[in-house]
LUMMAR-915718 format. One line per 2 residues: number of its first residue (from 1); for each residue x, y, z of N, C-alpha, C. Coordinates in steps of 0.001 Angstrom, whole numbers, plus 500000, padded with zeros to 6 digits. Layout:
N
NUM	X/Y/Z/X/Y/Z/X/Y/Z; ...
This chain:
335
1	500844/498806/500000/500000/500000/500000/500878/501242/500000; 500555/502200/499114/501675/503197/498881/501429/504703/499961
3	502172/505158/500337/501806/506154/501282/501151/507475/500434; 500736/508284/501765/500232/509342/501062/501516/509976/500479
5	501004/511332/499727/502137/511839/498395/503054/512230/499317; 504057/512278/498827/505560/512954/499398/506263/513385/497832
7	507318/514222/498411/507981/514671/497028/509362/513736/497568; 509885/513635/496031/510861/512821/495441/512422/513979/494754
9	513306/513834/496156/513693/515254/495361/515761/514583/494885; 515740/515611/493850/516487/515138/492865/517946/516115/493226
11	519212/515960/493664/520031/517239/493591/520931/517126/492537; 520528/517089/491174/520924/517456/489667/520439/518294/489112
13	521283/518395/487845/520807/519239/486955/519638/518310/485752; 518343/519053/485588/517844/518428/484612/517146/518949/483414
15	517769/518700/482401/517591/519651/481005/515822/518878/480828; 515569/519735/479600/514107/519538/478915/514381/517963/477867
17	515639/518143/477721/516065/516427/476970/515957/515487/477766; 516660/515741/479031/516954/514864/480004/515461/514532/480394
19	514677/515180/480796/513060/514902/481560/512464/514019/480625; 512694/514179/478972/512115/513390/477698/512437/512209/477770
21	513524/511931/477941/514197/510862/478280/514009/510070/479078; 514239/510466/480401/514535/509909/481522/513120/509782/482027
23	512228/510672/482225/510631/510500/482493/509683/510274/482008; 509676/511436/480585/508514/511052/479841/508652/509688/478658
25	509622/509140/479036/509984/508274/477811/509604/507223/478435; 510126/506577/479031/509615/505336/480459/508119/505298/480693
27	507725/506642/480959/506227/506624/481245/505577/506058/479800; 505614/506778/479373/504759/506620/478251/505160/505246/477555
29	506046/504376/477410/506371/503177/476905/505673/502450/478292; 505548/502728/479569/504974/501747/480077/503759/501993/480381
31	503036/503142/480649/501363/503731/481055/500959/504126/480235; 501717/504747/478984/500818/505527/478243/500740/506988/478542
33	502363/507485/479566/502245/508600/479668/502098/510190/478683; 501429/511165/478716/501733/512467/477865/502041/513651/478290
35	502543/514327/477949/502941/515793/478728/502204/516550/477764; 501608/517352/479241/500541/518301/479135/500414/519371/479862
37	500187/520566/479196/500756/522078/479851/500123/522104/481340; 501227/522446/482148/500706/522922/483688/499448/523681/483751
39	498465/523686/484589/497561/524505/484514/497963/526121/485498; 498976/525821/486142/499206/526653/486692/500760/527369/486601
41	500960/528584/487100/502394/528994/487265/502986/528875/488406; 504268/528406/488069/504776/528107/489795/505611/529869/490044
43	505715/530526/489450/506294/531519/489850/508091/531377/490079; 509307/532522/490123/510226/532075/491048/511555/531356/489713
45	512577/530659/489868/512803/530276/488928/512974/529325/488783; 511483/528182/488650/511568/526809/488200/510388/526438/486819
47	510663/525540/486400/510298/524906/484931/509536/523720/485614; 508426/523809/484649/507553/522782/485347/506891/521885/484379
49	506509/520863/484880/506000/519827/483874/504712/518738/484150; 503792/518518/483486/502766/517756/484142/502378/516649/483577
51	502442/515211/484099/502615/514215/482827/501208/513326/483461; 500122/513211/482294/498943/512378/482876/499104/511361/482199
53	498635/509940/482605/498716/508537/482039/497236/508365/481906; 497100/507242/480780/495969/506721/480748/495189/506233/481408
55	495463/505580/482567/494852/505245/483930/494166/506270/484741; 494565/507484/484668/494304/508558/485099/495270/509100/486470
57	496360/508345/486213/497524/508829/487144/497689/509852/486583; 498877/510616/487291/499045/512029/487599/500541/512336/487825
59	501435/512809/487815/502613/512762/487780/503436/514743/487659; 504102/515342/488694/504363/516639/488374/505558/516654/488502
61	506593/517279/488122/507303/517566/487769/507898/519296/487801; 508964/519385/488855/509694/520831/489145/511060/520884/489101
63	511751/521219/488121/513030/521678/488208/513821/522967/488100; 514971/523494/488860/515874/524747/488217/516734/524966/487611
65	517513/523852/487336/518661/523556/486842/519923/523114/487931; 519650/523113/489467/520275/522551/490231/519751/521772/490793
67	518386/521664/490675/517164/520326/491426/516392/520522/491096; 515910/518881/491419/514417/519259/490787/513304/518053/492019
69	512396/518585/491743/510886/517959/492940/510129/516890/492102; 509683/515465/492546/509068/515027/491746/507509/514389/492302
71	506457/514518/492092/505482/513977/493043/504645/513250/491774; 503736/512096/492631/503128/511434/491707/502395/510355/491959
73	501145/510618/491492/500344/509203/491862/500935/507939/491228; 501160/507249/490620/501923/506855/489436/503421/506249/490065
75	503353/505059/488955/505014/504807/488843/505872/505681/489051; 507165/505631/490081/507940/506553/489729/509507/505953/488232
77	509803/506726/487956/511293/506533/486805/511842/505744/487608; 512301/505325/486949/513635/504384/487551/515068/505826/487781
79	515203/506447/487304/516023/507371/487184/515935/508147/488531; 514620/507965/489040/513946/508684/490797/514400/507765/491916
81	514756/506648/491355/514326/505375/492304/515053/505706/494135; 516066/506344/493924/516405/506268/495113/517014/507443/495900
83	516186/508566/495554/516129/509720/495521/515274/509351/496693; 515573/510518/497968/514998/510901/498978/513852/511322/498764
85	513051/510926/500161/511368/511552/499871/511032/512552/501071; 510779/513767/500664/510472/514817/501612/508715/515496/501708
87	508321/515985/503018/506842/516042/502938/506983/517527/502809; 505250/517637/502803/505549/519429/502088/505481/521305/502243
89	506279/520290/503716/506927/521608/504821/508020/521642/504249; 508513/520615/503501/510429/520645/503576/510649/521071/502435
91	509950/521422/501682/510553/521880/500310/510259/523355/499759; 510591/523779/499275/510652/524783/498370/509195/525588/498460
93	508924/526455/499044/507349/527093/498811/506935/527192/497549; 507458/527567/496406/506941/527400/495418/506804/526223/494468
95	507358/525416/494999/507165/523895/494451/505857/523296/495241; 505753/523332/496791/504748/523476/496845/503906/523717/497238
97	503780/525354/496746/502107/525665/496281/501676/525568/494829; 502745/525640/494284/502627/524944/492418/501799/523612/492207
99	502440/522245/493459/501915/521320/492799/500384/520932/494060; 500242/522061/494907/498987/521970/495730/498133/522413/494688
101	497990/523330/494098/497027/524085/492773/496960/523208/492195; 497981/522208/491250/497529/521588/490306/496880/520357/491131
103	496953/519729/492262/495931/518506/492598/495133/519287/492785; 495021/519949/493281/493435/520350/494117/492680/520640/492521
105	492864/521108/491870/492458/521589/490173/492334/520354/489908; 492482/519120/489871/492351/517534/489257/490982/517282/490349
107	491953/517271/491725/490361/516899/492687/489055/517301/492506; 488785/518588/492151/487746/519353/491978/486926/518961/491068
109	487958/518622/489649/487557/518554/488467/486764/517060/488408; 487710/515699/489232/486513/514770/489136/485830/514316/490825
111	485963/515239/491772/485212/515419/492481/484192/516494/492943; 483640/516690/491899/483214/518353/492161/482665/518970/493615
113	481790/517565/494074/481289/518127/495209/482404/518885/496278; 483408/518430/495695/484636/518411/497297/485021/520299/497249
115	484591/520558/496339/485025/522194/495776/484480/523117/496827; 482800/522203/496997/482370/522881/498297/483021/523110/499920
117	484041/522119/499887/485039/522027/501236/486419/522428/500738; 486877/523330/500425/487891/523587/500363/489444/523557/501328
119	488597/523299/502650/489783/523379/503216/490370/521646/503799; 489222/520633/503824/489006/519819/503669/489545/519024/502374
121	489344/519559/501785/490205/519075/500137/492248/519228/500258; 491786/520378/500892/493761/520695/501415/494000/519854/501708
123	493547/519478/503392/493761/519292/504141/494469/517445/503879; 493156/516878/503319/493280/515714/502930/494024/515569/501681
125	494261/516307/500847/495336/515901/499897/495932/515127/499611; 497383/514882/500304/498198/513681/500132/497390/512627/500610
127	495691/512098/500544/495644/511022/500633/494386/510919/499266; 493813/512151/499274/492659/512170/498158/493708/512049/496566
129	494727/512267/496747/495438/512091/495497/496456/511293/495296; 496299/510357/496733/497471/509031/496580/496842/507907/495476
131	498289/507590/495426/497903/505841/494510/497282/505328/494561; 496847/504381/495477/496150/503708/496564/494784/504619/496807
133	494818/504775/497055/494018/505184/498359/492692/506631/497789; 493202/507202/496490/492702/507958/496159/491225/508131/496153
135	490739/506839/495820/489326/506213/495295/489069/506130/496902; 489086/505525/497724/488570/504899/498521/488421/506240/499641
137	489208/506791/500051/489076/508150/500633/487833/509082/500296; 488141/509255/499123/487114/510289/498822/485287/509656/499110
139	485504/507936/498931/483969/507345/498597/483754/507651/500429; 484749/507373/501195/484556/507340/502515/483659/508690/502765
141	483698/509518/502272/483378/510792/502913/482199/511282/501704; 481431/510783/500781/481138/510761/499540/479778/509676/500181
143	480217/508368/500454/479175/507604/500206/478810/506904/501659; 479601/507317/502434/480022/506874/504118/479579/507967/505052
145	479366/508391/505187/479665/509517/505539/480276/510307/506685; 481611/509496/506294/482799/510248/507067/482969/509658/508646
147	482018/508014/508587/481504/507337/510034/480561/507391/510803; 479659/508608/510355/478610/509158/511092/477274/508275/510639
149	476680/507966/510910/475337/506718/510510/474127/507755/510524; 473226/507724/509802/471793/508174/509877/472385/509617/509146
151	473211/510213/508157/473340/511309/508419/474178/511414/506116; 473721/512330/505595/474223/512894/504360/475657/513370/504248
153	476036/513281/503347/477394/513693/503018/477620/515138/503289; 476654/515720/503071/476824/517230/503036/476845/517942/504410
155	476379/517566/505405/476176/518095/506612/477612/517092/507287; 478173/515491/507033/479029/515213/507745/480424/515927/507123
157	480151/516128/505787/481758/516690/505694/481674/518500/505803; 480530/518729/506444/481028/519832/506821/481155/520319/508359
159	480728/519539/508946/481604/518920/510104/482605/519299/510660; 483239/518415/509522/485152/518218/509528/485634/519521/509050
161	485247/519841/507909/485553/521089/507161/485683/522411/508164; 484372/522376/508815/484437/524000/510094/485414/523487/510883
163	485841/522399/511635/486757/522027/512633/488182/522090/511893; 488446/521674/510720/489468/521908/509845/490264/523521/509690
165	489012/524291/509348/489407/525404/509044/489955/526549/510631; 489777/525870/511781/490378/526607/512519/491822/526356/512467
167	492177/525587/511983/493593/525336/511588/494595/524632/512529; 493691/524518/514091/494569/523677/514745/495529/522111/514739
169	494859/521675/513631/495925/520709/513365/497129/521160/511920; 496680/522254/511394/497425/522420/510139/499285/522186/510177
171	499851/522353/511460/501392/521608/511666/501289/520545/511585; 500002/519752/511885/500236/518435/511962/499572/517635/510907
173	499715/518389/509401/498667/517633/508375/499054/516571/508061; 500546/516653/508385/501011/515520/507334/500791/513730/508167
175	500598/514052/509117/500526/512893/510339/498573/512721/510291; 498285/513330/510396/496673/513153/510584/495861/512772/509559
177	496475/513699/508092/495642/513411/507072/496206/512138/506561; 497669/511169/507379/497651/510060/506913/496658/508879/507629
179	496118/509335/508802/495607/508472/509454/494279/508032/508859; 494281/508728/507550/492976/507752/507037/493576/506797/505851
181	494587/506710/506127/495073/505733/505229/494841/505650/503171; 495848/504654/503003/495563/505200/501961/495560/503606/501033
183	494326/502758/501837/493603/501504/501218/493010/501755/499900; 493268/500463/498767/492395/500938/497910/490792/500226/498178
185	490331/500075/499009/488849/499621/499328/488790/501003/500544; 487439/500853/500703/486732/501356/502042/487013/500515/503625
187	487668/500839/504342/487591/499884/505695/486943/501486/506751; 485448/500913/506310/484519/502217/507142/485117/501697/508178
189	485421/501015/508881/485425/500858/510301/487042/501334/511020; 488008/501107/510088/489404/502096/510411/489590/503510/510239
191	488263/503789/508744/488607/505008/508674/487714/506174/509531; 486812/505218/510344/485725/506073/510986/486727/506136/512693
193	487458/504888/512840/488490/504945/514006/488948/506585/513896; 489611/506545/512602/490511/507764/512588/489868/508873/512592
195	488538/509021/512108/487956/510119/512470/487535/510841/513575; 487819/509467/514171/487220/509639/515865/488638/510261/516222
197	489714/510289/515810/490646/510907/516391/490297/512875/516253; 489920/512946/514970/489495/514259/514759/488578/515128/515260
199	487319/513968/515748/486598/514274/516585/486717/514862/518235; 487914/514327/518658/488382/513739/519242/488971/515372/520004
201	489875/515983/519022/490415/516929/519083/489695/518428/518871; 488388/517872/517764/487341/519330/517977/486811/519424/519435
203	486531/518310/520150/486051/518077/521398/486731/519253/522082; 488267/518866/522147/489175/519176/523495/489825/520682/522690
205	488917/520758/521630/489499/522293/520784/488525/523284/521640; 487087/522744/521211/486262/523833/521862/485751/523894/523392
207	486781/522825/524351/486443/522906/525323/487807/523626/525666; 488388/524288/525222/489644/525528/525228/491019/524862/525545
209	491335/524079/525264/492832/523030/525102/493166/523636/523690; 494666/523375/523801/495604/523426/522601/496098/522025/522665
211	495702/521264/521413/496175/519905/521255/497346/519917/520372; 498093/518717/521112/499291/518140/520275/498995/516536/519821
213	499165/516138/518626/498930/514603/518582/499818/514181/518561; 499728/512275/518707/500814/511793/518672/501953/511312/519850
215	501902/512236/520641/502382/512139/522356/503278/510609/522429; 504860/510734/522405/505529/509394/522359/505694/508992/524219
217	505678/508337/524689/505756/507983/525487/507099/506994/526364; 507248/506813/527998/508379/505932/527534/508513/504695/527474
219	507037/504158/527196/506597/502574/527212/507215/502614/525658; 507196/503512/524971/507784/503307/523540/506230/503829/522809
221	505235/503749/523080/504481/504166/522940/503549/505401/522212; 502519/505756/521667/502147/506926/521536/501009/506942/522349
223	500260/508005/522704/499069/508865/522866/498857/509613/521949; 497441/509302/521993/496745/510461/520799/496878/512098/521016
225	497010/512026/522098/496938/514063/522150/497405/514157/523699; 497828/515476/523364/498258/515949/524705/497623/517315/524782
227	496944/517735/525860/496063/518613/526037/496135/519810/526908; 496220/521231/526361/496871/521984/527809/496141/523105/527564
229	495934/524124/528987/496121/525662/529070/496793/525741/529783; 496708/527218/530776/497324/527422/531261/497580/526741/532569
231	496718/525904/532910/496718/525155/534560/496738/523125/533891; 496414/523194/532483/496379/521564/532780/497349/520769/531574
233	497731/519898/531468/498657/519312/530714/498067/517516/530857; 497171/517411/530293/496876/515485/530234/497160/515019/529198
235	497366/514066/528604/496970/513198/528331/495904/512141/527962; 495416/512245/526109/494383/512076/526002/494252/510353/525059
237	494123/509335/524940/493859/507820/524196/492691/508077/523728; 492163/507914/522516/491052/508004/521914/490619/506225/521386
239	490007/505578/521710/488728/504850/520616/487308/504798/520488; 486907/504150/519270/486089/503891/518822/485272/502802/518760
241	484465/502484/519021/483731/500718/519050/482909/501126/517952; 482741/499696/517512/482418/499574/516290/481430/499378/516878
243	480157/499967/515785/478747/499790/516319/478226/498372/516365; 477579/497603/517208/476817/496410/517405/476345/495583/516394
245	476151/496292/515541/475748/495244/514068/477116/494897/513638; 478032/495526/513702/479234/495019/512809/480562/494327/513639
247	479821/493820/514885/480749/493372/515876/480114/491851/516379; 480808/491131/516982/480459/489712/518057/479646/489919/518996
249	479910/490993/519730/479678/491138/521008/478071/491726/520923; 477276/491143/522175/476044/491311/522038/475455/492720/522438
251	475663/493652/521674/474751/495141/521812/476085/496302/521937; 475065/497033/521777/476213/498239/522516/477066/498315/523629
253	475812/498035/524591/476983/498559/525936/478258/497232/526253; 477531/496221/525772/479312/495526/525439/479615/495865/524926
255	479500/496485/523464/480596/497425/522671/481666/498149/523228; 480893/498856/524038/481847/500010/524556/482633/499702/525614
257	481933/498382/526530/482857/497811/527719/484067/497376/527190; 484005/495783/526069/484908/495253/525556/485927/496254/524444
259	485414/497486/524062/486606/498067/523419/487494/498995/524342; 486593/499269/525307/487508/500539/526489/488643/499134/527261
261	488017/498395/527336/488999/496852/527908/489894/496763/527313; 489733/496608/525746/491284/496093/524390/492046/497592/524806
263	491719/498750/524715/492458/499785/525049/493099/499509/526300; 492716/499353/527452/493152/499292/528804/494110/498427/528724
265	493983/497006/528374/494640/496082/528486/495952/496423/527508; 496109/497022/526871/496650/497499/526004/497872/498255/526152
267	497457/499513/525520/498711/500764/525365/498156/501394/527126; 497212/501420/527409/497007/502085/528776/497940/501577/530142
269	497321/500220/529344/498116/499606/530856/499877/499443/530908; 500177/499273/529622/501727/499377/529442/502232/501471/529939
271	501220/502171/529494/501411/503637/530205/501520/503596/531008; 500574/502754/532272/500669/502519/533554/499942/503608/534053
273	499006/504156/533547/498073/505094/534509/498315/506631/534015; 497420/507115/534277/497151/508868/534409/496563/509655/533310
275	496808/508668/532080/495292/509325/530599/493958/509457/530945; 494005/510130/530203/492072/510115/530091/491985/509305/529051
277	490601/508422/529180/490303/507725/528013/489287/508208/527181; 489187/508483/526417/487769/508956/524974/487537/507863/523942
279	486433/507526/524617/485462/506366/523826/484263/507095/523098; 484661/507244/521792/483657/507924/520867/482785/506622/520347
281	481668/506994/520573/480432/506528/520126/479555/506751/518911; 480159/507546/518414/480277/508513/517017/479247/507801/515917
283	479985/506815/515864/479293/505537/514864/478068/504441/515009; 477526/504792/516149/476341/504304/517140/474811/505020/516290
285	474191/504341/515909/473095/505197/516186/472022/505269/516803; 470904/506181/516806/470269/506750/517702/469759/505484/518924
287	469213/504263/518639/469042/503275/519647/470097/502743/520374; 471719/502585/519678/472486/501901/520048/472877/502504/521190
289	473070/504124/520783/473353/505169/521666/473198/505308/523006; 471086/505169/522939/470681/505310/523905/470777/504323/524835
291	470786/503435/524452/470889/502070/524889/472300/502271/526203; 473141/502949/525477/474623/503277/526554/474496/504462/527281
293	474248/505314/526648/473343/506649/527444/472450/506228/529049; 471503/505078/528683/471113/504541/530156/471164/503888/530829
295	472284/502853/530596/472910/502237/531117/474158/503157/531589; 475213/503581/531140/476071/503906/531436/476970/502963/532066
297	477391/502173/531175/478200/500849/531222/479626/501388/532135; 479897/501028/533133/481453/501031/533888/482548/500805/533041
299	483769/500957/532821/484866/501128/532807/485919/500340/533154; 486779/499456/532645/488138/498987/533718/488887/500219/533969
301	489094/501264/532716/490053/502460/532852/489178/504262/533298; 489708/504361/534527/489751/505873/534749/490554/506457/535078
303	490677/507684/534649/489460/508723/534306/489144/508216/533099; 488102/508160/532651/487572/507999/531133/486239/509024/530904
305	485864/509082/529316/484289/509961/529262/484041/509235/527920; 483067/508306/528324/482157/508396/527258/481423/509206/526479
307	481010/508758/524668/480384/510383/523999/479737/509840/522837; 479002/510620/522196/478319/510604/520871/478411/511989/520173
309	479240/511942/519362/479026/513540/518564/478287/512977/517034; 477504/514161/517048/476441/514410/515843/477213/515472/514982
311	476843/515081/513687/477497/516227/512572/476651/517262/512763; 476072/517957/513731/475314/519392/514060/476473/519685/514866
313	477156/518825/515037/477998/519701/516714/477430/519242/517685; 476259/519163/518190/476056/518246/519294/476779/516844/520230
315	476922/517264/521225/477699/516015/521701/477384/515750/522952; 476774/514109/523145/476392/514012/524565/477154/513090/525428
317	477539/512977/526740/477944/511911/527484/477961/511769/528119; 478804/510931/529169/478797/510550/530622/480338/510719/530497
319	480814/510839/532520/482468/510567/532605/482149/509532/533887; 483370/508559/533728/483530/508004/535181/485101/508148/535652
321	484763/508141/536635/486116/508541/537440/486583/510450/537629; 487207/510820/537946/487372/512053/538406/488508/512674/537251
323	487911/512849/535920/487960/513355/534704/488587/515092/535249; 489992/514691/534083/490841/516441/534613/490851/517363/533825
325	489804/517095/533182/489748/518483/532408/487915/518640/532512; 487697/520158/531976/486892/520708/532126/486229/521110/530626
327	485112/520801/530225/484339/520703/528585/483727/521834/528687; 483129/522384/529420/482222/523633/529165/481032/522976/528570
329	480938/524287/527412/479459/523627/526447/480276/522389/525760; 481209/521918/525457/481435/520994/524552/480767/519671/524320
331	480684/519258/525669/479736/517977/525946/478607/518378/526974; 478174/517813/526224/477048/517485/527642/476606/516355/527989
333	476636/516405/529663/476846/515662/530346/475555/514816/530851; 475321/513380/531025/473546/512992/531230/474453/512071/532690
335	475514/512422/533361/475907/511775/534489/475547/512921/535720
């Protein structure tokens, strides 16, 4: 499975012969590649090139005459093969915002709806325009809707989109927008995991935390987020249970017992104590929900808070144990 895009960077010189040669010649003897005018200007002083294959791969191309950038859904040259791969903080601003214009201009063009989320389209990029993964991403949020059950494409991806555009994860795109992977099928149930991470973080955004993801630990470990103002610093583990129809276990509120358990038993217990746990319920719907809502199933791990967020923003739950942070309006609470 190929990762999301990264650039492929070259420290030579490379003439307009040399690229014929060495790129467009290979391509096109093996895909059916053609070179076809950039739609855009990169500005600055680099030469640019855009090579589409019959498959409907995608392939760009930036050089100055002392280097050059190469990104691409697509085979790479053999001539690339072992050329370093850099993400797209590390390179050149005008390389790329050159080759952000030209995907997002492809995305648009055969995803139109996505034009309506623009920042969402950014955001997800290196995975809406990977190899792999291109197709299956976009259907996730298209025909899935984005994990949320009972609910339209249009109201769940805009959702993500308003929580997107505050920009608090934008240092961390390149790590997050891989976490939806880049399968060529749908695995609603990993990629709705990962959403719950996003969820996860609008939560602890608008309950006034500055999140960090990722949190390494010295079990060797990660945590999903680390959470602070000025008085608190936790530690946050996020999952997801898969809703009751698509699991063994009989109903919801085993859902949520036996998955807060695989967590505990898990990365928690190798932490050895002091996270909060976030068991998103996200993917539940309205009976499964309630069903845990009145029960309010116990815990092996606290502090923990159970939740259900709705693509309105709405979000309801319970906490057990003596939970260290403080939600405001973010959740609301039926404990």
């Amino acid at each position: 499975m190929a990762r999301p895009l990264r650039f492929r960077y070259s420290p030579a010189r490379w003439s307009e012969q040399r690229v014929r040669q060495e790129i467009l010649g290979p391509l096109r003897s093996n895909i059916g590649a053609r070179a076809v005018a950039p739609r855009f200007d990169i500005g600055a002083d680099w030469e640019t090139h855009r090579f589409e294959m019959q498959n409907g791969d995608l392939a760009l191309f930036a050089r100055n005459g002392e280097e050059a950038y190469w990104m691409g859904n697509t085979e790479t040259p053999s001539a690339l093969w072992k050329t370093d791969k850099f993400g797209w903080q590390e390179i050149p601003y005008h390389v790329a915002r050159w080759s952000q214009r030209e995907l997002l201009a492809t995305l648009h063009e055969t995803d139109p709806w996505l034009e309506d989320y623009p920042y969402l389209s950014w955001f997800f990029l290196p995975v809406f325009m990977s190899k792999d993964g291109r197709e299956s991403t976009r259907a996730f949020f298209r025909e899935h809707g984005a994990g949320f059950p009972d609910a339209g494409r249009r109201e769940t991806t805009r959702f993500f989109e308003e929580f997107l555009k505050t920009g608090v994860l934008d240092e961390y795109r390149s790590v997050m927008a891989g976490k939806l992977g880049t399968s060529d099928h749908v695995d609603r149930v990993r990629m709705s995991a990962a959403m719950g991470e996003f969820i996860a973080a609008k939560i602890l955004t608008d309950a006034g935390y500055e999140v960090t993801p990722e949190i390494e630990v010295t079990t060797g470990h990660s945590l999903d987020y680390r959470a602070e103002d000025e008085e608190t610093n936790r530690l946050v583990e996020v999952t997801r249970p898969q809703p009751p129809a698509n699991r063994v276990a009989a109903g919801p509120v085993a859902a949520v017992r036996d998955t807060a358990e695989t967590k505990t038993d898990g990365q928690l217990a190798e932490h050895g104590g002091g996270a909060v746990l976030f068991v998103d319920c996200s993917s539940f719907r309205d009976d499964a929900w309630a069903a845990v809502r009145g029960e309010r199933p116990d815990l092996r791990h606290r502090p923990a808070v159970v939740y259900r967020a709705r693509p309105d923003g709405y979000v309801e739950g319970y906490r057990k144990g003596s939970v260290p942070l403080e939600f405001g309006d973010a959740i609301e609470f039926v404990d």
